[in-house]
C-alpha positions in Angstrom: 55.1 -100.8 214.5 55.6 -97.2 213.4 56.8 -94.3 215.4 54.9 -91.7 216.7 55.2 -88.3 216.0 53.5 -85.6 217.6 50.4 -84.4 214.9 51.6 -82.1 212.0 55.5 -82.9 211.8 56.5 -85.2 208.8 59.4 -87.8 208.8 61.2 -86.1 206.0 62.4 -83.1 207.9 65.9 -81.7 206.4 68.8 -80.8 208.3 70.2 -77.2 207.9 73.8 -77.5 207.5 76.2 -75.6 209.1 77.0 -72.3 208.1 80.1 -72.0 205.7 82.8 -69.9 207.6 85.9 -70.6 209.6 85.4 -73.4 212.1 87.8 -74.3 215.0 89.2 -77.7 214.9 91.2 -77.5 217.6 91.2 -79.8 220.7 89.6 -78.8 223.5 91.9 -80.1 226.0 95.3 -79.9 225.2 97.2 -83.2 224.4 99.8 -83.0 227.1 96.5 -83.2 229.5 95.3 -86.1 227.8 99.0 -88.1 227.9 99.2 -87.5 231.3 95.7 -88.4 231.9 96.3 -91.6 230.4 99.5 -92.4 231.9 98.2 -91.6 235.4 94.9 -94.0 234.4 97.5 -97.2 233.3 99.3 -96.5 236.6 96.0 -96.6 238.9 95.0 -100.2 236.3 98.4 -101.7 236.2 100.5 -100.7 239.1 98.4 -102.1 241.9 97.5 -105.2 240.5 101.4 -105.9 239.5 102.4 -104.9 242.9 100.2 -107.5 244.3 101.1 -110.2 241.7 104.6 -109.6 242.5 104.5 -109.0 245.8 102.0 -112.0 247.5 104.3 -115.1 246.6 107.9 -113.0 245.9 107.9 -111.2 249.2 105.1 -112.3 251.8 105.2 -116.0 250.9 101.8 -116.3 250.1 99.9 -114.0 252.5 97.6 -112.1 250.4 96.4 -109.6 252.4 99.6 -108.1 253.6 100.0 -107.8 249.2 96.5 -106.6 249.1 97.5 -103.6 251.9 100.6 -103.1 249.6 98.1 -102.8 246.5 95.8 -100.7 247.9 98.7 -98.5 249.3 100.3 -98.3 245.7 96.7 -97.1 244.9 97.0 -94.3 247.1 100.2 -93.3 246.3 98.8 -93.1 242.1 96.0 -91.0 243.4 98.3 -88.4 245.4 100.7 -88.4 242.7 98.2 -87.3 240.3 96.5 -84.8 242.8 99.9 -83.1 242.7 100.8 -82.8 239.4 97.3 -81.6 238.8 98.1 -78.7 241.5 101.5 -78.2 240.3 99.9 -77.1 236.6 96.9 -75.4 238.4 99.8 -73.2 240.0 101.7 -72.4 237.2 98.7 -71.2 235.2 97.7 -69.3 238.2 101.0 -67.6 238.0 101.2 -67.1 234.3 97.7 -65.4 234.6 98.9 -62.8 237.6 101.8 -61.7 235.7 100.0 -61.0 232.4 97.4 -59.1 234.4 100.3 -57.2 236.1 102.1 -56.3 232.8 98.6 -54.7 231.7 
């Protein structure tokens, strides 16, 4: 079955290339954002299912959902702990940006 295409345009249109200058290959986020981004993400996977693995026959003999309340509160404390650092960085930038407009 062929495609349709609305009447007048051909299947053999060409692509423009991009024009031929300086591009910017640069990241758009900077990697330090990205590392802790994924560290923070392996923490929120990993650290509440170990706690409950290590926790639900090692420390509560079997009772799952005092381990499941210890998972979900290692959970929470991931989530906070990125919420922090995340408003720690937003504050320093904040400061950087008042005392460069200061020094202007």
């Amino acid at each position: 079955m062929s495609a349709r295409r609305p009447h007048g345009q051909s299947s053999n249109v060409a692509v423009k290339p991009a024009p031929a200058g300086d591009s910017d290959v640069s990241l758009a986020v900077p990697s330090d954002v990205i590392y802790k981004l994924l560290f923070f993400t392996a923490a929120m996977v990993f650290g509440p299912i170990g706690m409950y693995f290590l926790t639900v026959n090692a420390i509560f003999s079997g009772n799952s959902t005092y381990a499941g309340i210890l998972a979900a509160i290692t959970a929470n404390v991931v989530l906070f702990a990125y919420i922090y650092v995340a408003w720690v960085e937003d504050q320093g930038e904040q400061g950087e940006k008042s005392e460069s407009k200061k020094s202007q």
